[in-house]
C-alpha positions as CSV (number, residue, x, y, z in Angstrom):
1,X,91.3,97.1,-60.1
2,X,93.7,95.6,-57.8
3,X,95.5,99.4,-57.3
4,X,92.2,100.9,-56.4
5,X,91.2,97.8,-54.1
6,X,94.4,98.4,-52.1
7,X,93.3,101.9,-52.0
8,X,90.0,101.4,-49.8
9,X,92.4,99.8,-46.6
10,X,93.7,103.3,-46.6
11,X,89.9,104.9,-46.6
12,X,89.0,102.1,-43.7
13,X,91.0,103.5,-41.2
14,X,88.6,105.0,-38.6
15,X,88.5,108.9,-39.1
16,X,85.9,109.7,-36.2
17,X,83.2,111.0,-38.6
18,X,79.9,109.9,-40.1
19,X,81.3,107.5,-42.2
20,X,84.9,107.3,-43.6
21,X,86.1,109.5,-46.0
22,X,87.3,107.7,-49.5
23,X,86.0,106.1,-52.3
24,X,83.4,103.7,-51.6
25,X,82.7,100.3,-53.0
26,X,79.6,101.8,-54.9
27,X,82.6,104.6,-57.1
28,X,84.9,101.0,-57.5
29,X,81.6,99.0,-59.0
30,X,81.0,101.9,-61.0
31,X,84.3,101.7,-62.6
32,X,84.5,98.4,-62.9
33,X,81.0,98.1,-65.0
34,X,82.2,100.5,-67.2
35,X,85.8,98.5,-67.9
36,X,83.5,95.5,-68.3
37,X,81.6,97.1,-71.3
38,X,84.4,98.7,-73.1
39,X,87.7,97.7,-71.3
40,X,90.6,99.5,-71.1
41,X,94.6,99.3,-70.5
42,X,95.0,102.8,-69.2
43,X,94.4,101.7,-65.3
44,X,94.1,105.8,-65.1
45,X,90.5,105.2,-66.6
46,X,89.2,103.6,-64.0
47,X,90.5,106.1,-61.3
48,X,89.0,108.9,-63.0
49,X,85.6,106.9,-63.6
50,X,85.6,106.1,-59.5
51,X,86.3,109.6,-58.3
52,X,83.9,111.1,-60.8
53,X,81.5,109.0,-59.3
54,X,83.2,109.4,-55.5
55,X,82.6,113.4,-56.1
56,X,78.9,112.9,-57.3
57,X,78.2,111.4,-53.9
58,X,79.7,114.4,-52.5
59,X,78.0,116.7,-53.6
60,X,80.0,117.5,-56.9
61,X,78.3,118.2,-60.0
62,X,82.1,116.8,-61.7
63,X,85.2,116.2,-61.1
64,X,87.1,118.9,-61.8
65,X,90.5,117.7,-63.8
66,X,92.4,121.2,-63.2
67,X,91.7,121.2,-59.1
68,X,92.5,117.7,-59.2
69,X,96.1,118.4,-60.8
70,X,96.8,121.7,-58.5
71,X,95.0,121.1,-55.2
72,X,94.1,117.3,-55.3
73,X,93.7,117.6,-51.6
74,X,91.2,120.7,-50.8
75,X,89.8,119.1,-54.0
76,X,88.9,115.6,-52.4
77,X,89.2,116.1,-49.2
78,X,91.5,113.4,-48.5
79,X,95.3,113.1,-46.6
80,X,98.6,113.0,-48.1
81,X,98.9,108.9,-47.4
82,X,95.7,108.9,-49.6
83,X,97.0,111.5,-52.1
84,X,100.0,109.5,-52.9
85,X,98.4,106.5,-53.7
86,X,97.0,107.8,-57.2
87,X,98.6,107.5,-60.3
88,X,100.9,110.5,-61.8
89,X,99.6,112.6,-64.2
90,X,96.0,111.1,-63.5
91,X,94.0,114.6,-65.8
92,X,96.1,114.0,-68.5
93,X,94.0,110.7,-69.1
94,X,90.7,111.9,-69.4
95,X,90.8,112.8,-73.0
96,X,91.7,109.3,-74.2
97,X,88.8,107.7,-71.8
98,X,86.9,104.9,-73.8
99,X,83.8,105.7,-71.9
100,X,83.2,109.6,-73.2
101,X,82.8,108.8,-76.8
102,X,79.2,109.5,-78.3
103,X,76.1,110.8,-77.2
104,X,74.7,108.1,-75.3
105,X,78.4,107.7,-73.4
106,X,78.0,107.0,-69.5
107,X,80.5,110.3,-68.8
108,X,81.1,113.5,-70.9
109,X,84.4,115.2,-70.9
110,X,84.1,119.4,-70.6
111,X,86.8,121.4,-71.9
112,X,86.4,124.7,-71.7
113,X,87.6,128.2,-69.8
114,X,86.9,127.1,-66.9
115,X,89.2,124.0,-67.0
116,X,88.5,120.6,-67.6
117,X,85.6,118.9,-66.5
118,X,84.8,115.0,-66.0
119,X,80.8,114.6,-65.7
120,X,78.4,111.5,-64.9
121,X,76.3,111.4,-68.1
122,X,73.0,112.1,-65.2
123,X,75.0,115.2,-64.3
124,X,75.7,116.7,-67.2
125,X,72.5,116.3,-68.8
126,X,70.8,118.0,-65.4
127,X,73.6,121.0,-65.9
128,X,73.0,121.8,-69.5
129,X,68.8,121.4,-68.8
130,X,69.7,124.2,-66.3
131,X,71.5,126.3,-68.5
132,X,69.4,126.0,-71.6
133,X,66.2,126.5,-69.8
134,X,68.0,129.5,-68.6
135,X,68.9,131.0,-71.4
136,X,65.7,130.5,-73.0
137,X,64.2,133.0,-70.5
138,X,66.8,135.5,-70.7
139,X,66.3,135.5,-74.6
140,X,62.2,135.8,-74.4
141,X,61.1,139.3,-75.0
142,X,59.4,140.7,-71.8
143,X,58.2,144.4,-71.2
144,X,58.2,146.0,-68.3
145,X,54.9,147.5,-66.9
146,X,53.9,151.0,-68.2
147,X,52.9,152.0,-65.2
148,X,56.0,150.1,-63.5
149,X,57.3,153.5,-61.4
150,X,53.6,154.5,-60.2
151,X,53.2,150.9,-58.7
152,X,56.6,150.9,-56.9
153,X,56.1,154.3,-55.8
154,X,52.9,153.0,-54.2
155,X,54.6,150.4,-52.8
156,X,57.9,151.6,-51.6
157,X,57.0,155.6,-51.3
158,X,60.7,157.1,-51.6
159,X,62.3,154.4,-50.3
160,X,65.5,153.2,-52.8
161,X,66.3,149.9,-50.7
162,X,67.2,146.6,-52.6
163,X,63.8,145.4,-51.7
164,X,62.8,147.7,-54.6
165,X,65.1,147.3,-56.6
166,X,64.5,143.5,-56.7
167,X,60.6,144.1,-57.3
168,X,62.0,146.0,-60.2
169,X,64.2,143.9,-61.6
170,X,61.7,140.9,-61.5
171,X,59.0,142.9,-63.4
172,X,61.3,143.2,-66.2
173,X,62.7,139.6,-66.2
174,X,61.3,135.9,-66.1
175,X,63.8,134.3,-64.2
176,X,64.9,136.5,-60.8
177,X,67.3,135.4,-57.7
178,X,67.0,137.1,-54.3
179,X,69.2,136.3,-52.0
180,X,70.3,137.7,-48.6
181,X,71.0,136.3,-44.9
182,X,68.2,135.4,-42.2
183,X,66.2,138.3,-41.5
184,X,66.7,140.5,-44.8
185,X,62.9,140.5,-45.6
186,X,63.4,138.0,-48.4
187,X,59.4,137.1,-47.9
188,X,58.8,140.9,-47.3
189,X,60.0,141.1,-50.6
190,X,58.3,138.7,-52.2
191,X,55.1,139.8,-50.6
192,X,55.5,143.0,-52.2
193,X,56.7,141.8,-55.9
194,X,53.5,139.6,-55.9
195,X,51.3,142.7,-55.1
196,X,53.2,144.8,-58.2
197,X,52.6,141.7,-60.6
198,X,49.2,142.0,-59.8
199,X,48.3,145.4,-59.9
200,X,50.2,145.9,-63.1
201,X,48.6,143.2,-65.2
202,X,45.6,143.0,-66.4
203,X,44.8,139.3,-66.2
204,X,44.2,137.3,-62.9
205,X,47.6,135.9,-62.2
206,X,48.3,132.3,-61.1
207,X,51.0,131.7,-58.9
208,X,52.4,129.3,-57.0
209,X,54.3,129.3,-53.9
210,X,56.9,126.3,-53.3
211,X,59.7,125.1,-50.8
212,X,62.3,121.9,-50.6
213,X,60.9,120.8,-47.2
214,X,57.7,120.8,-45.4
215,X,59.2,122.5,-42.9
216,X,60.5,125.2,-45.1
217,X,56.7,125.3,-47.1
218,X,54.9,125.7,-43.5
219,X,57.4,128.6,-42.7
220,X,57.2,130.6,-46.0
221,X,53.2,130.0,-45.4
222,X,53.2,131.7,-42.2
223,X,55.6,134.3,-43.5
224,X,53.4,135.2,-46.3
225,X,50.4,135.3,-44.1
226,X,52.0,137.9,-41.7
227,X,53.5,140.0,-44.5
228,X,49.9,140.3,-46.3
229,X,48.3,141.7,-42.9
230,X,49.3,144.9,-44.2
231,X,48.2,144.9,-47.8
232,X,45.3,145.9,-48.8
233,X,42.6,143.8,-48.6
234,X,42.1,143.9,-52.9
235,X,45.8,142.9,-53.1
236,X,44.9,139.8,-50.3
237,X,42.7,137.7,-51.4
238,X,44.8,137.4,-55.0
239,X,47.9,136.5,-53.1
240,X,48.0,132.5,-52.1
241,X,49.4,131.5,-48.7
242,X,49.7,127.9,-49.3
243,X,53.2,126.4,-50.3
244,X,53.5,123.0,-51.4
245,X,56.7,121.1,-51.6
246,X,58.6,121.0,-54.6
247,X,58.3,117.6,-55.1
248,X,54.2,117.8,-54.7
249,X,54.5,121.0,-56.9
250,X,56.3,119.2,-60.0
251,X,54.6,115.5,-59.0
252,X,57.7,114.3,-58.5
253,X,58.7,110.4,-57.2
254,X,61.4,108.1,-58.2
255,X,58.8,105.7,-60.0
256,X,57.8,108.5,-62.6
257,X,60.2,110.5,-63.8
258,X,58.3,112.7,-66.5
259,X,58.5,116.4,-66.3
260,X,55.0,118.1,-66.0
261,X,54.0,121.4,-67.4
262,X,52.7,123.7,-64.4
263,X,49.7,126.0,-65.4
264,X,50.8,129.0,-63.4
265,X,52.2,132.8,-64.6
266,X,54.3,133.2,-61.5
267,X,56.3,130.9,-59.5
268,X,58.3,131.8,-56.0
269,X,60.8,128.8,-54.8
270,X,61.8,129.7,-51.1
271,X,64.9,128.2,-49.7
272,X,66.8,127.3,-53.3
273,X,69.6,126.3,-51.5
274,X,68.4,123.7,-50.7
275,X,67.5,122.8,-54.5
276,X,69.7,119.9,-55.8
277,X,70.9,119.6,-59.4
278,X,68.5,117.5,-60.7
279,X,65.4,119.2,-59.2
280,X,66.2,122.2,-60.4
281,X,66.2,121.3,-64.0
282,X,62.7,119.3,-63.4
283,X,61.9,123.0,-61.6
284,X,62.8,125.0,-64.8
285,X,62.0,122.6,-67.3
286,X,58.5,122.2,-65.5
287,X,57.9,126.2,-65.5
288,X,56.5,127.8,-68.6
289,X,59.8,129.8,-70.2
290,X,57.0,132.4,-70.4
291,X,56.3,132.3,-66.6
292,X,58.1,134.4,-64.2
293,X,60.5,132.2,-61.5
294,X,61.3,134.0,-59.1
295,X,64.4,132.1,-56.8
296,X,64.6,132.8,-52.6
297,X,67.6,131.6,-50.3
298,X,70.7,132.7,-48.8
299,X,73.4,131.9,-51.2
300,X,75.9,131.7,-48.3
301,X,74.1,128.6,-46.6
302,X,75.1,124.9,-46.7
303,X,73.7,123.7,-50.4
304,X,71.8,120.6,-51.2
305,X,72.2,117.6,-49.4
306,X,72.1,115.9,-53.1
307,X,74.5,117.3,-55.9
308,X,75.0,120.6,-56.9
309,X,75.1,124.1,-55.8
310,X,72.9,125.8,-58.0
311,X,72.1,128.9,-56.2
312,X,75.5,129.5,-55.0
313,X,76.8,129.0,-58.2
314,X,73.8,130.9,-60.5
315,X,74.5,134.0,-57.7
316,X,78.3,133.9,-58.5
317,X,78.4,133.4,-61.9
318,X,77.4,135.3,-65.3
319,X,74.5,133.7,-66.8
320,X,71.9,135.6,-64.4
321,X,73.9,138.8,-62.5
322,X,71.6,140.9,-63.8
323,X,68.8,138.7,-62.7
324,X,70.1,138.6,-59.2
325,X,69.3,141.1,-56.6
326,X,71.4,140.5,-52.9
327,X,69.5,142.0,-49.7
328,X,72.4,142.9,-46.8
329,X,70.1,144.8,-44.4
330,X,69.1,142.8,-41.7
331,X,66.0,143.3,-39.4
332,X,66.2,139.9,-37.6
333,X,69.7,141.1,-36.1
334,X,71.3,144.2,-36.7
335,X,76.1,143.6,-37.5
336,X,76.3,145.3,-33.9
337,X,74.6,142.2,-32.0
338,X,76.1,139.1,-30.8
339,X,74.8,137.2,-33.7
340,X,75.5,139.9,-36.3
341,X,78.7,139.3,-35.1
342,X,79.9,135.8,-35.7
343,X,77.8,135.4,-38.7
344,X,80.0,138.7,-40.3
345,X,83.2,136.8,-39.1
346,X,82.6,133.4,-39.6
347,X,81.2,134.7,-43.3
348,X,84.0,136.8,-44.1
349,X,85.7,136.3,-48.0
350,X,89.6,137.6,-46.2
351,X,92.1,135.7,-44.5
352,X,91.0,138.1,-41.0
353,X,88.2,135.6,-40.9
354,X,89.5,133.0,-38.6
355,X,91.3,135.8,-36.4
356,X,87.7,137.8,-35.9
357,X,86.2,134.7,-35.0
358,X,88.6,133.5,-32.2
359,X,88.2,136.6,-30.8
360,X,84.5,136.5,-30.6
361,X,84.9,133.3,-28.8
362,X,88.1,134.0,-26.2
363,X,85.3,137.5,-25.3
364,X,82.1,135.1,-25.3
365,X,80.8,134.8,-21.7
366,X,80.4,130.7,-20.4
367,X,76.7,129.8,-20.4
368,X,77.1,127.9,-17.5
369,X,78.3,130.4,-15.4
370,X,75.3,132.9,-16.3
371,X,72.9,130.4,-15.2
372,X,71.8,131.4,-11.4
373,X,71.1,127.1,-10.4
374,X,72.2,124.2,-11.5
375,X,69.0,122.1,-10.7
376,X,65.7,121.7,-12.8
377,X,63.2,123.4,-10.6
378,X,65.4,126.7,-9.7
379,X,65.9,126.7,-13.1
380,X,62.4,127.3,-13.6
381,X,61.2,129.2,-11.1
382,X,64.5,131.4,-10.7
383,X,65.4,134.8,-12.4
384,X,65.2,134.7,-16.1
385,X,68.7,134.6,-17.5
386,X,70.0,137.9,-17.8
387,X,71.2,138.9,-21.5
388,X,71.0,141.6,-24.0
389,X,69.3,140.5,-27.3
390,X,71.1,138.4,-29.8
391,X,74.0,137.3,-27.7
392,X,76.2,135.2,-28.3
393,X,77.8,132.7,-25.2
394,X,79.6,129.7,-25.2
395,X,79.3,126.1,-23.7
396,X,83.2,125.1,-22.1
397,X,82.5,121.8,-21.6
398,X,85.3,118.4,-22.7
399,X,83.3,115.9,-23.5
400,X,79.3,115.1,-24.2
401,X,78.7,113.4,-21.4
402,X,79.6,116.4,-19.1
403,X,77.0,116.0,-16.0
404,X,77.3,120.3,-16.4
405,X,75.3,119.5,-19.5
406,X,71.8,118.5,-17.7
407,X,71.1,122.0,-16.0
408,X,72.1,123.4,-19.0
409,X,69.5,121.8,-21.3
410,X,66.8,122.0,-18.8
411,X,67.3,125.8,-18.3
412,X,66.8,126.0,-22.4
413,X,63.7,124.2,-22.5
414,X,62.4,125.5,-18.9
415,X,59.2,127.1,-20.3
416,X,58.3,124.1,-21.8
417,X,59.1,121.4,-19.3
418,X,57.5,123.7,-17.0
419,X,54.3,123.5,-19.2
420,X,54.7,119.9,-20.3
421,X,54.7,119.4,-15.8
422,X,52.0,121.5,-15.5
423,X,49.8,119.6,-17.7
424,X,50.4,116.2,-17.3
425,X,49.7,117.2,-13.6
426,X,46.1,118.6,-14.7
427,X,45.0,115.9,-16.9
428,X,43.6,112.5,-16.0
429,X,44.6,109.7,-17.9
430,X,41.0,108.5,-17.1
431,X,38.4,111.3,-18.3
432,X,40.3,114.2,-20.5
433,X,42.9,115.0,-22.6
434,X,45.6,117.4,-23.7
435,X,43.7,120.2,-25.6
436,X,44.5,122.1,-28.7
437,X,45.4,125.0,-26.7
438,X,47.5,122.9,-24.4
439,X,49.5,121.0,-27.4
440,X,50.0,124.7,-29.2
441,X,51.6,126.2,-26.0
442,X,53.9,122.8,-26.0
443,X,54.6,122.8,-29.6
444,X,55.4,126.8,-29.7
445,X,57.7,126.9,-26.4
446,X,59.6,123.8,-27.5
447,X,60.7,125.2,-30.7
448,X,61.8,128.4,-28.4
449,X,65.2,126.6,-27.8
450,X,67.1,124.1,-30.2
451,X,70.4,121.8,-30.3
452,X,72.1,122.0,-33.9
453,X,74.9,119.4,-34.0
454,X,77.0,118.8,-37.6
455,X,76.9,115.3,-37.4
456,X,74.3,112.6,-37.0
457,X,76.4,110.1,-35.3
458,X,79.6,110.0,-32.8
459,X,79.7,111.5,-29.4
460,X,78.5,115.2,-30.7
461,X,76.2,113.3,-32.8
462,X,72.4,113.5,-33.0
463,X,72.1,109.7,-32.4
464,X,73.7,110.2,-28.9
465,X,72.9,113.6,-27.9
466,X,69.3,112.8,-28.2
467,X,69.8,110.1,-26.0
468,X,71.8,111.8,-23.6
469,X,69.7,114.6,-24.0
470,X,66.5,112.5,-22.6
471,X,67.8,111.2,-19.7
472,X,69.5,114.7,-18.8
473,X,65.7,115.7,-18.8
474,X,64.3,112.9,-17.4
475,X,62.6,111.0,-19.8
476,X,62.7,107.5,-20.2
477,X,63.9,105.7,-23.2
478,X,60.5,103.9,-23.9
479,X,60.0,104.2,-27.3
480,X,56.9,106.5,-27.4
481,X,56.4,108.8,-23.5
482,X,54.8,112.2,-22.8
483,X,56.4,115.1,-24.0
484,X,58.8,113.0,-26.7
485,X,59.0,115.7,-29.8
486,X,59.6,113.6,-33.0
487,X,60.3,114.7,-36.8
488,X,59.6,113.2,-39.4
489,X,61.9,112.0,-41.5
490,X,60.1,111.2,-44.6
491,X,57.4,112.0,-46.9
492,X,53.8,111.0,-46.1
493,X,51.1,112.0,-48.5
494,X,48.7,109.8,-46.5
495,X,49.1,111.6,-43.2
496,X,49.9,115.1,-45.2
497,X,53.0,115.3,-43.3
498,X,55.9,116.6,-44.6
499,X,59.9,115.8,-44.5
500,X,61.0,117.6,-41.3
501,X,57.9,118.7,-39.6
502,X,58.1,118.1,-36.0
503,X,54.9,117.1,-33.3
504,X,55.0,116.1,-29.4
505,X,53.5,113.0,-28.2
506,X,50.8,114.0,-26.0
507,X,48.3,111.8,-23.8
508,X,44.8,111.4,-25.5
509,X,41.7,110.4,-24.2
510,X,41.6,107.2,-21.7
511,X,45.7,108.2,-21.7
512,X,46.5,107.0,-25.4
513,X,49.3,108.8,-27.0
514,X,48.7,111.0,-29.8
515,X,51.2,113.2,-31.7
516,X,50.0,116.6,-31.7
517,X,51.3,118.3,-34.9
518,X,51.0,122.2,-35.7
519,X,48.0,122.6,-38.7
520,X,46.8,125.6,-40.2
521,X,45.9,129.1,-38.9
522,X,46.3,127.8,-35.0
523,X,44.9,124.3,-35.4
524,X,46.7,121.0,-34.7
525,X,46.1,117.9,-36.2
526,X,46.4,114.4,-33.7
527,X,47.6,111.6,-35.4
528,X,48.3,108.2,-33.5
529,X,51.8,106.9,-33.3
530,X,51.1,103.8,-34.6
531,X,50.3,105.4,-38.1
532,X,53.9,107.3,-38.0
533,X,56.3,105.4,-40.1
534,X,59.2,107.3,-40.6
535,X,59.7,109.6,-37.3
536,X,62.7,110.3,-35.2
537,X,63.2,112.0,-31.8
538,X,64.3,115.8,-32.2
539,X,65.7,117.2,-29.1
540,X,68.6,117.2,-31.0
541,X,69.5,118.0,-34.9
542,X,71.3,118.0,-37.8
543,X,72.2,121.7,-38.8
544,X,71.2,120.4,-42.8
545,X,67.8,119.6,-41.4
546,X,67.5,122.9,-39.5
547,X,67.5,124.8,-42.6
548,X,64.2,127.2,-43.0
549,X,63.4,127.1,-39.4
550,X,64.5,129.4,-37.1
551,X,64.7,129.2,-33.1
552,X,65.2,131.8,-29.9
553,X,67.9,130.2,-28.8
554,X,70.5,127.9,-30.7
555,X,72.8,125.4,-28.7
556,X,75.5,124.6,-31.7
557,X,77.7,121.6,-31.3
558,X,81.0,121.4,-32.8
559,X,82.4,118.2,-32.6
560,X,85.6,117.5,-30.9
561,X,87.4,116.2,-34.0
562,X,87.8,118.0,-37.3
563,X,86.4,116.8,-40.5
564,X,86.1,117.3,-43.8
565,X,82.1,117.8,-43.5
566,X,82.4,120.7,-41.1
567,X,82.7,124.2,-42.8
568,X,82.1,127.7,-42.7
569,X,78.8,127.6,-44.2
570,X,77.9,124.5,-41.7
571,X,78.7,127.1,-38.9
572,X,76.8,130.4,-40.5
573,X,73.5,128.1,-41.5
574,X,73.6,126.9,-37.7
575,X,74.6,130.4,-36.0
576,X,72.1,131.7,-37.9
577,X,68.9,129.6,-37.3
578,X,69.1,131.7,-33.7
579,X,67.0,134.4,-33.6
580,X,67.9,135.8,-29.9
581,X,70.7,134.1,-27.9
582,X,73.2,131.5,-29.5
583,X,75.0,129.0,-27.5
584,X,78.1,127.2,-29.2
585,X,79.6,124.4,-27.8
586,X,83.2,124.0,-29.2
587,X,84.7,121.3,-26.7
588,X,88.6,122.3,-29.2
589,X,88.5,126.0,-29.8
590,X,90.8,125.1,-33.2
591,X,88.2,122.9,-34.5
592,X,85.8,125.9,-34.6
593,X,88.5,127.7,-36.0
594,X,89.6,125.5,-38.5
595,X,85.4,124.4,-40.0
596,X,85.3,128.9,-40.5
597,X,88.3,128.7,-42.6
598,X,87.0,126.0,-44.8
599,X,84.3,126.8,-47.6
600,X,82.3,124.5,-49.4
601,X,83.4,124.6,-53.5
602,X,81.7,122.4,-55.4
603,X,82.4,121.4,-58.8
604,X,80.1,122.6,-61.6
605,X,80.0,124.7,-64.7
606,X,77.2,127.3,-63.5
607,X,79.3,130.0,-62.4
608,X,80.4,130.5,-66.2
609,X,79.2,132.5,-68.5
């Protein structure tokens, strides 16, 4: 262990990112427990046992043997110093490793067409629940509705799109992926499926609508809503609204881990991107095989925050491509608009890629010099700022603590500052409070405008930008004030508040604080801080926690250093959460450049037949 010891003074070595980059003293325990219950001479063993375990905790379903042996550092993500330091021919170990042998071994050893596969026994058994599960469905007979034209024809008229075509396909299967970019009418689609399931079966259908996140579960909620005001009223009241999160859907909680059987005929998973390994074989395994799963999320986003990168890799491969349906049309933002734009370049499968997208940005206009004043109440009384829909600008700033930041930020969130002003000036701390009405208008023209950064910590961090953030606006650094937006940051069944939902602390009666977050159909729902556990401010955040929400306007921030953790599909996901203007803030034009011409591959066996 002494070699591998040795090894982590390399990884210390301060790399300007979240954490360093290396195996951690968790991969090295790992190892080392296994050596300690069946020991071994071959010091390769124990290498291959940490960095199976060191890619788990990145996000790698395995380590992949073959990468490691061709392209050890795309594969790892590590320098040449820290490349030289393992052993030679490390792969050719594996098969000798005294810790695959037998069912109940800690690791499994894939060989296969793919190449040569080193799994966590936890992985491997969540990979081949997947694929079983799968191919259970694809194997069930299903037939497709008799009257299966008439419906779509009711549906879609003479329109051919891929919307149809993935209703189609989805009547005739019990396992479906639709995937597309922000904007394609993935819910549209849905919508529209769920009305031709009905009206082609004879039975009352039970179906279930489900998301990772709160956040994402409120959004395909309101999505669902807006898409059914123009159904018919029959096809309305059969077609739910409410989404729960997955882990509420399959009563899932690290003290139980049993897999429940869901009574339903048809359930729609929004945002399976964001579905890790694990919870997507608890998903399918939960699921009657007889049950139609239908899968929604944009294969081209970042993938789970836990391991895996099952929808990527079930769009790519061959188990399900003719179960998988890709929508290209976009009516959020047309290819012609700013944001059409970079999300086509930094997107882009060819080595043109990078080229297209440094000349997006050497053409993108300085946001700073669009803006018509540089002080807090110009900004808000002046002339809006003029721009053409979806345009794209950037912020030419060198450092994050820029004083040409502040009038920046307060122009973004102008309409609401201008609000949250206006309000605290009309309420008395002594006889009313901020309405329902009041916190809605704060709560809707916050979200208008958003900061995305890649990291949480460093000085294009979250940690710091929110800080720098409040006192470019004004705020004080008390630990609850007027106007503080928070999110939260973890489950709370209690409070029914979800992972990611977001409320402003507003003054209540007598002047107590309250936390004003969005409810149902309009409504909002006070809750007292004291009773918030897990809550951070949100002026700034993570791009990983933005995902399912979408904004007016997206300020991006690109950290001045380059890391392994920024990548092209860390750029699209933030690009794309902008529905009107985007802002990037790039302080080194190459480190943009350089995160677009990295892609995120993770390990796995999905994507084979």
């Amino acid at each position: 262990m002494s070699a591998l010891k040795d090894l982590l003074k390399i990884f210390d070595k301060p790399m300007g990112l979240d954490k360093p980059v290396g195996l951690t003293g968790l991969d090295i325990s790992l190892a080392n427990f296994f050596n300690t219950r069946q020991a071994s001479d071959d010091p390769r063993h124990l290498w291959l046992a940490a960095l199976t375990s060191y890619q788990w905790g990145r996000g790698h379903a395995c380590l992949d043997l073959s990468a490691l042996q061709s392209q050890a550092n795309a594969l790892l993500g590590w320098n040449d110093e820290q490349i030289t330091a393992l052993p030679k021919n490390l792969s050719t170990g594996a098969p000798s490793l005294p810790w695959i042998q037998g069912d109940s071994s800690p690791m499994v050893l894939v060989q296969d067409v793919q190449g040569d596969r080193l799994y966590l026994r936890r992985a491997w058994n969540a990979e081949q629940s997947i694929r079983e599960h799968i191919l259970q469905r694809i194997s069930l007979p299903i037939e497709a509705p008799a009257d299966l034209k008439i419906q779509l024809d009711i549906l879609f008229g003479t329109d051919t799109s891929m919307q149809r075509i993935a209703c189609e396909v989805a009547a005739k299967n019990l396992i479906t992926l639709i995937t597309g970019g922000p904007g394609t009418g993935k819910t549209t689609t849905v919508v529209k499926l769920l009305a031709l399931l009905i009206a082609t079966s004879q039975d009352n259908l039970k179906i279930h609508l489900a998301a990772p996140t709160g956040k994402a579960a409120a959004r395909l909620t309101e999505s669902i809503t807006n898409a059914l005001a123009n159904m018919p009223s029959e096809i309305q009241s059969r077609i739910p609204t409410q989404t729960q999160t997955l882990h509420r859907l399959l009563r899932s909680n690290s003290r139980d881990t049993r897999v429940y059987q869901l009574a339903t005929d048809v359930a729609v998973v929004d945002e399976a991107s964001m579905v890790d390994l694990e919870m997507m074989a608890r998903l399918l395994a939960s699921v009657p095989p007889t049950a139609r799963l239908i899968l929604l999320g944009d294969k081209d986003q970042l993938a789970s925050v836990e391991a895996g990168a099952v929808m990527s890799q079930l769009c790519t491969g061959e188990l399900l491509r003719a179960q998988t349906v890709t929508l290209t049309h976009s009516h959020r933002f047309d290819a012609a608009s700013g944001i059409g734009q970079w999300a086509q370049a930094v997107n882009a499968d060819s080595q043109d890629n990078v080229a297209a997208v440094k000349a997006l940005w050497n053409a993108a206009p300085d946001w700073l010099s669009t803006l018509q004043t540089s002080t807090f109440e110009d900004a808000i009384q002046g002339p809006e700022l003029a721009s053409q829909m979806h345009q794209v600008t950037s912020l030419q700033l060198s450092n994050a603590h820029d004083t040409k930041l502040a009038p920046a930020l307060r122009h973004g969130w102008r309409h609401w500052l201008s609000l949250l002003n206006e309000y605290r000036a009309d309420i008395s701390e002594q006889t009313s409070a901020c309405t329902d009405s009041q916190a809605n208008d704060l709560l809707k023209t916050f979200s208008e405008f958003s900061v995305l950064c890649a990291v949480r910590e460093g000085p294009f961090g979250v940690t710091q930008l929110n800080a720098l953030i409040e006192k470019s606006l004004g705020f004080n650094s008390n630990a609850w004030y007027v106007g503080r937006p928070i999110m939260v940051t973890r489950n709370d069944y209690a409070q029914e508040l979800m992972n990611g939902d977001v409320g402003i602390c507003l003054p209540g009666p007598n002047g107590v604080l309250r936390v004003a977050f969005p409810g149902l159909s309009g409504s909002v729902r006070w809750i007292v801080p004291s009773r918030l556990d897990s809550v951070e401010t949100v002026f700034a955040m993570t791009v990983h926690k933005s995902q399912g929400s979408e904004f007016k306007h997206v300020l991006l921030v690109v950290p001045a250093h380059d890391s392994p953790f920024l990548t092209r599909e860390l750029v699209y996901t933030g690009l794309t959460r902008a529905r009107e203007d985007l802002t990037i803030w790039a302080p080194r034009k190459e480190v943009l450049l350089q995160a677009c011409s990295r892609r995120v591959l993770r390990s796995g066996g999905l994507d084979a037949g």
